[in-house]
C-alpha positions as CSV (number, residue, x, y, z in Angstrom):
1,X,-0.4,38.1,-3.0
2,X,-3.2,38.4,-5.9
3,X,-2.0,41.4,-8.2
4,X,-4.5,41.1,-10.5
5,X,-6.2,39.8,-13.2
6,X,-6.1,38.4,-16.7
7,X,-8.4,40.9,-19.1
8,X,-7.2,39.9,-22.4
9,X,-4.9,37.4,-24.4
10,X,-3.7,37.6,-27.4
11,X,-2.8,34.8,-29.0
12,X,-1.0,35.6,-31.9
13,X,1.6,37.6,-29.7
14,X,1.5,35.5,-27.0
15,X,0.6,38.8,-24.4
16,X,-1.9,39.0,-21.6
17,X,-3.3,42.1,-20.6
18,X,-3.5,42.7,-16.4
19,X,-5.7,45.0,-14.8
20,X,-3.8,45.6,-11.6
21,X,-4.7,45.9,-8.2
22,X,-1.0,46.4,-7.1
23,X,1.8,47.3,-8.5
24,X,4.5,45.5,-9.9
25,X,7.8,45.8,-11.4
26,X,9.9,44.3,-14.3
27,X,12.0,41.6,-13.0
28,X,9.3,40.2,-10.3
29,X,7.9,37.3,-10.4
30,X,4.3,36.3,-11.3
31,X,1.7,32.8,-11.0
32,X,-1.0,32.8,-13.3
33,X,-4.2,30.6,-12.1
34,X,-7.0,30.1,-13.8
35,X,-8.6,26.5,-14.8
36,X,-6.3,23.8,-15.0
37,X,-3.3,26.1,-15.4
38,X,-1.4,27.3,-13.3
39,X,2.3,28.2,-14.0
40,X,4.9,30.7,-13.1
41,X,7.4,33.1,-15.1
42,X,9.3,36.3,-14.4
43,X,8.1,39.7,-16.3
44,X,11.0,40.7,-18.8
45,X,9.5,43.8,-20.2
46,X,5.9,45.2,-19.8
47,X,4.0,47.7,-22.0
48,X,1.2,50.2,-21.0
49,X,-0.8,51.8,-24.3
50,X,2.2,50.2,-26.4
51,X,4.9,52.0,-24.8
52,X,8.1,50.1,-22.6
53,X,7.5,50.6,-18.7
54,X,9.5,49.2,-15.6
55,X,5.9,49.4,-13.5
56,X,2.9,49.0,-13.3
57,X,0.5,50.3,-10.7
58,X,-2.6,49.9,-9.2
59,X,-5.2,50.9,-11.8
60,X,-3.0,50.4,-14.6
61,X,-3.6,47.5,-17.4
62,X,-0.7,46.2,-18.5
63,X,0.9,44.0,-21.4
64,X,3.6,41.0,-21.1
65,X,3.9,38.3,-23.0
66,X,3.6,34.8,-21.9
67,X,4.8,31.5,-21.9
68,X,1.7,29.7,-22.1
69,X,-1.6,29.9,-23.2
70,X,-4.0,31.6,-20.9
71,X,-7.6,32.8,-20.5
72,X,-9.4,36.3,-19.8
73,X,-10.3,36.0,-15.8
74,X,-7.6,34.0,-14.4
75,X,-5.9,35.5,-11.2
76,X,-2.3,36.7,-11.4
77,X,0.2,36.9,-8.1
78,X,3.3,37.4,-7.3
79,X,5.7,35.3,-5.8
């Protein structure tokens, strides 16, 4: 189930930025697809405007680092 997708990475931090199109919780797990990558990982802790959150919802762009390198448009789902 696509969640949402990938609006921004930073590379120096290692965080992606999701624009969400469902919600989603810390602990869940995510795929991110997008090219040749494609890779999965559990959300430890997510940020909205810089501050700790245990969701996300539809609407809301969110911030989690990441264990590999990825691109601004890839999709993001859960598991």
């Amino acid at each position: 189930m696509e969640i949402g997708i990938v609006s921004n990475y930073f590379d120096h931090v290692k965080v992606a930025a999701i624009k969400l199109t469902k919600s989603v919780k810390v602990g869940d797990k995510v795929r991110f697809k997008g090219g040749e990558i494609e890779f999965e990982q559990t959300i430890e802790s997510m940020q909205i405007h810089g501050k700790k959150v245990s969701e996300g919802k539809k609407g809301d762009e969110i911030g989690i680092k990441v264990s590999q390198k990825i691109r601004k448009g890839y999709k993001v789902s859960k598991v």
